[in-house]
MDTraj code that builds the backbone (N, CA, C; nanometers):
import mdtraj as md
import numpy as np

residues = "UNK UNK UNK UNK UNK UNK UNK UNK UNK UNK UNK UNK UNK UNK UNK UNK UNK UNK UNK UNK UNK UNK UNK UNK UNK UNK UNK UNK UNK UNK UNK UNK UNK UNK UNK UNK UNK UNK UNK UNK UNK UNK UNK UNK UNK UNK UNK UNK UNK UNK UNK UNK UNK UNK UNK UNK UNK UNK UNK UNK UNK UNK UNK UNK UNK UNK UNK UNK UNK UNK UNK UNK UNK UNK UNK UNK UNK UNK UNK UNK UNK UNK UNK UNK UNK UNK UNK UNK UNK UNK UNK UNK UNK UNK UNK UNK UNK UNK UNK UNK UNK UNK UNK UNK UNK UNK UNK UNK UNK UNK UNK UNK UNK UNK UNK UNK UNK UNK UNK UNK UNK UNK UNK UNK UNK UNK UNK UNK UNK UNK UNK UNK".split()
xyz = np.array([
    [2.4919, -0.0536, 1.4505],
    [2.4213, -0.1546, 1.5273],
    [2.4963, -0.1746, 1.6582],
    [2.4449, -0.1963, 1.7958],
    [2.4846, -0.1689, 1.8587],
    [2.4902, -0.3499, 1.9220],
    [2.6103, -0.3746, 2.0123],
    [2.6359, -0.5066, 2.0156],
    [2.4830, -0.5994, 2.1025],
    [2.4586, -0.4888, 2.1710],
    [2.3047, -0.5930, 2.2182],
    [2.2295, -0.6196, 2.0909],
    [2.2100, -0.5971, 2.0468],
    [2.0763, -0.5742, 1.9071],
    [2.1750, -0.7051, 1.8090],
    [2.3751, -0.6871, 1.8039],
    [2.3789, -0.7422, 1.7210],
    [2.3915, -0.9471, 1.7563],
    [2.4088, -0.9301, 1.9228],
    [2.3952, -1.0552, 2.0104],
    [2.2698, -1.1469, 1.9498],
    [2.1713, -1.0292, 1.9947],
    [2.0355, -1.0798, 1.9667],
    [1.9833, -1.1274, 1.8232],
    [2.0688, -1.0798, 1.7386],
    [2.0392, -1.0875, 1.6093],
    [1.9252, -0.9949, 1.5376],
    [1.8927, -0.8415, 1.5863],
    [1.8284, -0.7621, 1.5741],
    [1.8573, -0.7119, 1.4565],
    [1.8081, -0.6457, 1.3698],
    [1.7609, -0.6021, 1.2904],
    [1.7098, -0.4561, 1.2530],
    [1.7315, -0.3634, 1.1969],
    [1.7294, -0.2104, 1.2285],
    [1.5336, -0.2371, 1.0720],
    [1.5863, -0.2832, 0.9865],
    [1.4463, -0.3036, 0.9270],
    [1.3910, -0.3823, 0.9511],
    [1.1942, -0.2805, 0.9382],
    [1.1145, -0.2791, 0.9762],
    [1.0275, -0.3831, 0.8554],
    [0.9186, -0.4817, 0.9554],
    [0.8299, -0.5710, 0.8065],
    [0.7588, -0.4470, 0.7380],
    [0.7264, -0.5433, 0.6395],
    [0.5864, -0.4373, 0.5562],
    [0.4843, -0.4935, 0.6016],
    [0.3864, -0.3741, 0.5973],
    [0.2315, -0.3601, 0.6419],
    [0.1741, -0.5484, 0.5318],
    [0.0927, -0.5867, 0.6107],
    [0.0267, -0.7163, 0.5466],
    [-0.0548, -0.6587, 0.4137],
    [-0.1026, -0.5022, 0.4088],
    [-0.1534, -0.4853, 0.3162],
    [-0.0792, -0.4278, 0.1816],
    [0.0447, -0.4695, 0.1843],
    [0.1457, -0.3700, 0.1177],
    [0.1281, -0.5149, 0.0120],
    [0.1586, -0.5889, 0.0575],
    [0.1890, -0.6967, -0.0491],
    [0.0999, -0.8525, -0.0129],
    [0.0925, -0.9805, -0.1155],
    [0.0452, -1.0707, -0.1257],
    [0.1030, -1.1636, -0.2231],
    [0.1311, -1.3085, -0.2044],
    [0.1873, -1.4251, -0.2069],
    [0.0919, -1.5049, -0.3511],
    [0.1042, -1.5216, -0.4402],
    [0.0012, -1.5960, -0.5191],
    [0.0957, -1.6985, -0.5740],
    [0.1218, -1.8371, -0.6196],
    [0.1963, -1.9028, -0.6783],
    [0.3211, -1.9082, -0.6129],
    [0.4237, -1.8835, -0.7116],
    [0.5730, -1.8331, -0.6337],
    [0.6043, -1.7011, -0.6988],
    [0.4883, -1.6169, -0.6168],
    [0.5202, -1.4172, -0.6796],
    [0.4974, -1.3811, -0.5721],
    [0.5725, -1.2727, -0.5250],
    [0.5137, -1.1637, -0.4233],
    [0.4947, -1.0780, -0.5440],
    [0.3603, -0.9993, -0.4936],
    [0.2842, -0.8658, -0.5504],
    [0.3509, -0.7497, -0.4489],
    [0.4000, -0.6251, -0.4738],
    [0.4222, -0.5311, -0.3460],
    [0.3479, -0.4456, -0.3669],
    [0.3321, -0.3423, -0.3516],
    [0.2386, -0.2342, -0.3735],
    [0.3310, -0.1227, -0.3701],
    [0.3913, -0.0631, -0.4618],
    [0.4887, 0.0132, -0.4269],
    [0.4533, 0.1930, -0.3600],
    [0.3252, 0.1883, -0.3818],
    [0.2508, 0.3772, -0.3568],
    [0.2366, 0.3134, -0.1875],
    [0.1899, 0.1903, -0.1701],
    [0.1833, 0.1858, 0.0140],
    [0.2865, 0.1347, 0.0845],
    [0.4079, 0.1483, 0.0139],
    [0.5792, 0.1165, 0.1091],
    [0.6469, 0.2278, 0.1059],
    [0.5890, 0.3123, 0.1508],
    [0.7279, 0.4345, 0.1500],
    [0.8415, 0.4528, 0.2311],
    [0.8447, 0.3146, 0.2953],
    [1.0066, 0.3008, 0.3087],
    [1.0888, 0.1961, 0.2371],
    [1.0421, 0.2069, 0.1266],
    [1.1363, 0.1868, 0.0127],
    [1.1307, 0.2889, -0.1186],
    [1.0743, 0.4156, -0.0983],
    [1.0722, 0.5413, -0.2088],
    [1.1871, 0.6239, -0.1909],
    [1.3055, 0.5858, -0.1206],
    [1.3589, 0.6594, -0.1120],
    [1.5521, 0.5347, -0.0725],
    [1.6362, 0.6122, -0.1364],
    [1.7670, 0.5112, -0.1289],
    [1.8147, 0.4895, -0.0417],
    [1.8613, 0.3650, -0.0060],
    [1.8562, 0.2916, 0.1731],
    [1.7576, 0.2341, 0.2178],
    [1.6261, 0.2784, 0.1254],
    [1.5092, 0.2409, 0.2225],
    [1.5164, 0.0691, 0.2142],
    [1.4307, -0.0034, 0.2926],
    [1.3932, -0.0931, 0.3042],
    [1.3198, -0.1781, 0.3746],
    [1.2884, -0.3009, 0.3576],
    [1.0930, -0.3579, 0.4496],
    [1.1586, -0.5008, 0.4098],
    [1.0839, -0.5955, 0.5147],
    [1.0695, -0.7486, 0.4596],
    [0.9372, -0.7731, 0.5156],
    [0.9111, -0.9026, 0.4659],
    [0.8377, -0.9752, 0.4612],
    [0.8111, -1.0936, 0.4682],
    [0.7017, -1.1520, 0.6094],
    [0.6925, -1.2776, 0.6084],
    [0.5849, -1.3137, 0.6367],
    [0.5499, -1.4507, 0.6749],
    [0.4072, -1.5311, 0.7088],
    [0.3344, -1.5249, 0.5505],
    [0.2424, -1.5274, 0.5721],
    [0.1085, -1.5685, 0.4485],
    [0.2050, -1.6691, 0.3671],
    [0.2326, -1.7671, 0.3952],
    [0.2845, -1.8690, 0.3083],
    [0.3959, -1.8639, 0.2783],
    [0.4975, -1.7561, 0.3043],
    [0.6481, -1.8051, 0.2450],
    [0.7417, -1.8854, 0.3381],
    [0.7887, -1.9572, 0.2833],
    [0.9107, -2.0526, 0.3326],
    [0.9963, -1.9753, 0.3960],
    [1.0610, -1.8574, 0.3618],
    [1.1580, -1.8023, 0.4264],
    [1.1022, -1.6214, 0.4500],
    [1.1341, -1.5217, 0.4948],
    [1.1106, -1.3923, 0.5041],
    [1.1802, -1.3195, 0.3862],
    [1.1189, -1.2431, 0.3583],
    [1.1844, -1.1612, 0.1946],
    [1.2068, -1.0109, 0.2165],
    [1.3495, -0.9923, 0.2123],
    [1.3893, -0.8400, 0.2142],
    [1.3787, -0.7981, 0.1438],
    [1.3414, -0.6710, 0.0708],
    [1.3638, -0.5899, -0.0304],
    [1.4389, -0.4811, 0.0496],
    [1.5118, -0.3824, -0.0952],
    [1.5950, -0.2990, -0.1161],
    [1.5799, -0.2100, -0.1946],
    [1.5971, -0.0420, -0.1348],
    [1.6201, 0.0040, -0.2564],
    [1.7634, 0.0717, -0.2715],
    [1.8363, 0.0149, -0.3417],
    [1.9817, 0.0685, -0.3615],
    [2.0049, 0.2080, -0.3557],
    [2.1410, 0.2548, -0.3310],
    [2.1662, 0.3511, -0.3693],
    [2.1796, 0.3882, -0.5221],
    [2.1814, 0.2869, -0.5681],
    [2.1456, 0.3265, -0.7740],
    [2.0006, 0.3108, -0.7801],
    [1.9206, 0.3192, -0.6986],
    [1.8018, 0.3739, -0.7241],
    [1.7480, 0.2431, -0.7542],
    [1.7800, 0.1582, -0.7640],
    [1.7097, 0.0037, -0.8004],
    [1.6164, -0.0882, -0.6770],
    [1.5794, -0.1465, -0.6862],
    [1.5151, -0.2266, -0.6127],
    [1.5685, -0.3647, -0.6010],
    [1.5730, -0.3793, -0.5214],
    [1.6306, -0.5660, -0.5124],
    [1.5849, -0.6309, -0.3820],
    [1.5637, -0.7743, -0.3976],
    [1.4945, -0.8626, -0.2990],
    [1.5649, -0.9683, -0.2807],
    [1.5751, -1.0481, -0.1724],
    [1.6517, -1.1378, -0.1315],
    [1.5690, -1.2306, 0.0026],
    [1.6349, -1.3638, 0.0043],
    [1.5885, -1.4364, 0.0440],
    [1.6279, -1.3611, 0.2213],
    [1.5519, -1.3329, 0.3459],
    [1.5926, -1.2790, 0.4534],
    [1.7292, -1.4022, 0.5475],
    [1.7930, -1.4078, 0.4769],
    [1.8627, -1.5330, 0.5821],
    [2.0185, -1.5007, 0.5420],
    [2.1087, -1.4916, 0.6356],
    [2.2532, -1.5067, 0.5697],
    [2.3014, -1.6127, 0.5512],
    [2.3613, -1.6591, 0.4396],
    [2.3981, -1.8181, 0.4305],
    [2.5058, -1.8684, 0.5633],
    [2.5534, -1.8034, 0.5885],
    [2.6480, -1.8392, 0.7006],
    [2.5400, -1.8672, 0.8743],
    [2.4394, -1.8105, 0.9008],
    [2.3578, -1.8846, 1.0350],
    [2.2223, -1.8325, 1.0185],
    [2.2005, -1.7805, 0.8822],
    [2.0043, -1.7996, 0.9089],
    [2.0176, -1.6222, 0.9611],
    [2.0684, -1.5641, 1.0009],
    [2.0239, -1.4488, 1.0378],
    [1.9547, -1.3582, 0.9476],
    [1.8987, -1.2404, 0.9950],
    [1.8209, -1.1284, 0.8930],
    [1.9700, -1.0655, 0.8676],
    [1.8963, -0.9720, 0.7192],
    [2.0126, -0.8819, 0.6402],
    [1.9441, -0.7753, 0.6852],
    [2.0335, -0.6277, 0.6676],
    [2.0348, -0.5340, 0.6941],
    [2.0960, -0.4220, 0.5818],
    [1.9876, -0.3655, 0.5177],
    [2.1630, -0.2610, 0.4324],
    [2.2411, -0.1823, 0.5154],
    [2.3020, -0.1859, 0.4759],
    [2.4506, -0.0508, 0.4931],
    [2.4183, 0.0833, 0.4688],
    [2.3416, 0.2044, 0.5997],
    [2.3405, 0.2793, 0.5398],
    [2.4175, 0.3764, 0.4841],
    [2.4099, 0.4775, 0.3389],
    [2.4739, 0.5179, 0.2844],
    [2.5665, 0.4236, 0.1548],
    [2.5764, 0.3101, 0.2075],
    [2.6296, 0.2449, 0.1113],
    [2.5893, 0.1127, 0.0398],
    [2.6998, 0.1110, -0.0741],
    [2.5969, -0.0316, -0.1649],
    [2.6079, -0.1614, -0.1371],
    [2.5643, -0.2186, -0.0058],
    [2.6094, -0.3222, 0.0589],
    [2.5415, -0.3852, 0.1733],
    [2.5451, -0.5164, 0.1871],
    [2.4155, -0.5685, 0.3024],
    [2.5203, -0.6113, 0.3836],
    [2.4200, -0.6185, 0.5445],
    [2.4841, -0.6713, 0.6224],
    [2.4209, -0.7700, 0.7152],
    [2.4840, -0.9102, 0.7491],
    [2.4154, -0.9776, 0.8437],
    [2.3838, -0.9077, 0.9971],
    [2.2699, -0.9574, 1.0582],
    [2.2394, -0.8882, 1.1813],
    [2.3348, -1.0217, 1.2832],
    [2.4205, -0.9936, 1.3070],
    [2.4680, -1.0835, 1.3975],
    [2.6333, -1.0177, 1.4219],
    [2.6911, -1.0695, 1.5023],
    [2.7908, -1.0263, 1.6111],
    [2.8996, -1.0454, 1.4919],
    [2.9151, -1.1358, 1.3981],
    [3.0505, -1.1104, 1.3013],
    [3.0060, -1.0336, 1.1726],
    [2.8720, -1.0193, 1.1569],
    [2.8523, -0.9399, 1.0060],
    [2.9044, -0.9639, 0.8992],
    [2.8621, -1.0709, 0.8693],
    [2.8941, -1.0516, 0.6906],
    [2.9063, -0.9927, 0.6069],
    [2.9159, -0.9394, 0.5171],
    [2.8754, -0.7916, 0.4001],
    [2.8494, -0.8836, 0.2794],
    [2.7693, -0.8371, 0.1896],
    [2.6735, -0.8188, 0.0760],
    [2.7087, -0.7437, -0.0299],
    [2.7422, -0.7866, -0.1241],
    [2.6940, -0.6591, -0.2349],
    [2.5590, -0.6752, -0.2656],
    [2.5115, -0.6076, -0.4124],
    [2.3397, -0.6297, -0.4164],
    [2.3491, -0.7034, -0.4677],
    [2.4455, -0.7947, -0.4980],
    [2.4111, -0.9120, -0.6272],
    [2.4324, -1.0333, -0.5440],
    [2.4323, -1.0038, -0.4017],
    [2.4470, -1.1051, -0.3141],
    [2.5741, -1.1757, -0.2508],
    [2.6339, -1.1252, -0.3628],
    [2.8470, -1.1815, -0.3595],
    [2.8661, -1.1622, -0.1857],
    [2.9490, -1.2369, -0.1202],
    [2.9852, -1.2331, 0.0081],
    [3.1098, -1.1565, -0.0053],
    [3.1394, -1.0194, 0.0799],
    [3.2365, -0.9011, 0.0204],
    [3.3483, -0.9620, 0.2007],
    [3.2847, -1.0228, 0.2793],
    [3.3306, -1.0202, 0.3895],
    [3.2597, -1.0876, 0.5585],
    [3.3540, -1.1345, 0.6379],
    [3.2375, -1.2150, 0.7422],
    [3.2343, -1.3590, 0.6934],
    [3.2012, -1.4381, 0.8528],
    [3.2530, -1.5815, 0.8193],
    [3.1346, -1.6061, 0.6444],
    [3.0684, -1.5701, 0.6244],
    [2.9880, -1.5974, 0.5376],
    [3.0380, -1.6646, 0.4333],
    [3.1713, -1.6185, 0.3679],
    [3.2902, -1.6113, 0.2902],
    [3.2789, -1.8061, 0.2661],
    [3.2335, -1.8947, 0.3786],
    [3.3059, -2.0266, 0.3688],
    [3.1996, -2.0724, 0.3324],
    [3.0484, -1.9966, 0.2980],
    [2.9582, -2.0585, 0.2765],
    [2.8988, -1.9890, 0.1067],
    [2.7440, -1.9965, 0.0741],
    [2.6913, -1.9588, -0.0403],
    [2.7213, -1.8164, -0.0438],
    [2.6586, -1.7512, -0.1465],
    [2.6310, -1.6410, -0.1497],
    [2.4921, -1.5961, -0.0888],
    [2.4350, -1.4457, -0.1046],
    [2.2691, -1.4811, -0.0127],
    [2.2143, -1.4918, -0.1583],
    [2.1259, -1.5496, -0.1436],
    [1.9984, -1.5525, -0.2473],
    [1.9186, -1.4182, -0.3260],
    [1.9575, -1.3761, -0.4305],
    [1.8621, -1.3166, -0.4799],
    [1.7926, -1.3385, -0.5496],
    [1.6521, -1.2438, -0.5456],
    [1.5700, -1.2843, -0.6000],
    [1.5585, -1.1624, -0.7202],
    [1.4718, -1.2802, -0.8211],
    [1.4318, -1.2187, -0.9552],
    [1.2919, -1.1122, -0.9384],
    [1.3501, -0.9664, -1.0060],
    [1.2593, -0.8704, -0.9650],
    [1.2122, -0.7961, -1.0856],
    [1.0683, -0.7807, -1.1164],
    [1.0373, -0.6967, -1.2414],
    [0.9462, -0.5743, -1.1862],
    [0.8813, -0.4563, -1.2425],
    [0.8178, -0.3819, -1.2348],
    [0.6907, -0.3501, -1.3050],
    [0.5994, -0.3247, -1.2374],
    [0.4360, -0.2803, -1.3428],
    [0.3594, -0.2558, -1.3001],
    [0.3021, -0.0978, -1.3452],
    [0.1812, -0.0377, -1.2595],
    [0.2061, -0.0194, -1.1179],
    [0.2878, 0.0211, -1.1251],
    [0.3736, 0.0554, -0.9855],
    [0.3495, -0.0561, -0.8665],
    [0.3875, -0.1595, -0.9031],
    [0.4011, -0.2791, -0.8618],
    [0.5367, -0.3613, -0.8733],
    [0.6399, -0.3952, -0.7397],
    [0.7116, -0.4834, -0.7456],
    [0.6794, -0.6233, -0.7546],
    [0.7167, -0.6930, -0.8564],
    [0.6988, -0.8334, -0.8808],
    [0.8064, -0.8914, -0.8409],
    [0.8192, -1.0203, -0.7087],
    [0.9018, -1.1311, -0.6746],
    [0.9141, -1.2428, -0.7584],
    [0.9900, -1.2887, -0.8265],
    [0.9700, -1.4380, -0.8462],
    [1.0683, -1.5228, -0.7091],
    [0.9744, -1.6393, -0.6513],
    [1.0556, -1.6799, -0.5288],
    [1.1323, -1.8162, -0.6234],
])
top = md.Topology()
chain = top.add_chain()
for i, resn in enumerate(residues, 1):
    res = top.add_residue(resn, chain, resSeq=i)
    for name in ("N", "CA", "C"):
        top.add_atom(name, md.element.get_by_symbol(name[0]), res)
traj = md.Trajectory(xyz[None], top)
């Protein structure tokens, strides 16, 4: 990330298409056959508007897993970013925090604050299920 992008609080991932996924209760539905930048490890998409409180990253790990998180770093609200190549998030901002996938703060003022939020994730019919 390059220091303009990380000033700005830029972000290297891209949202998902409005038709990829939908908000019912407190679930995101994803569509996993129309995100193919998350079919592959590193990949990743968020998501916002149609009703959520905050923007929702998903992940797909380098263990091949999927994971979602609330888009905000506990330390100033910024978007996350993975690490590519490795198993680890990063805030979009000028000190960068780091992430593991379980949200643990590995590094970055983040350290004096929460951990990030993850969210609870199941699978079906080739469908990612959010619980927010």
């Amino acid at each position: 990330m390059n220091i303009f992008k990380a000033i700005m609080g830029k972000c290297d991932t891209a949202p998902l298409a409005d038709d990829v996924w939908s908000l019912m209760d407190s679930q995101i539905t994803l569509d996993l056959a129309k995100a193919p930048a998350l079919s592959e490890k590193g990949g990743a998409g968020y998501m916002a508007g149609k009703g959520l409180a905050k923007p929702v990253l998903v992940v797909r790990g380098q263990d091949n897993n999927l994971y979602a998180y609330e888009n905000a770093c506990p330390h100033g609200g910024r978007k996350i970013d993975p690490v590519e190549g490795e198993s680890r998030l990063r805030c979009c901002s000028v000190n960068h925090s780091t992430f593991d996938y379980n949200g643990k703060v590995l590094s970055g003022p983040a350290q004096h604050k929460h951990e990030l939020r993850r969210l609870l994730t199941s699978q079906a019919d080739g469908k990612l299920l959010i619980s927010l």
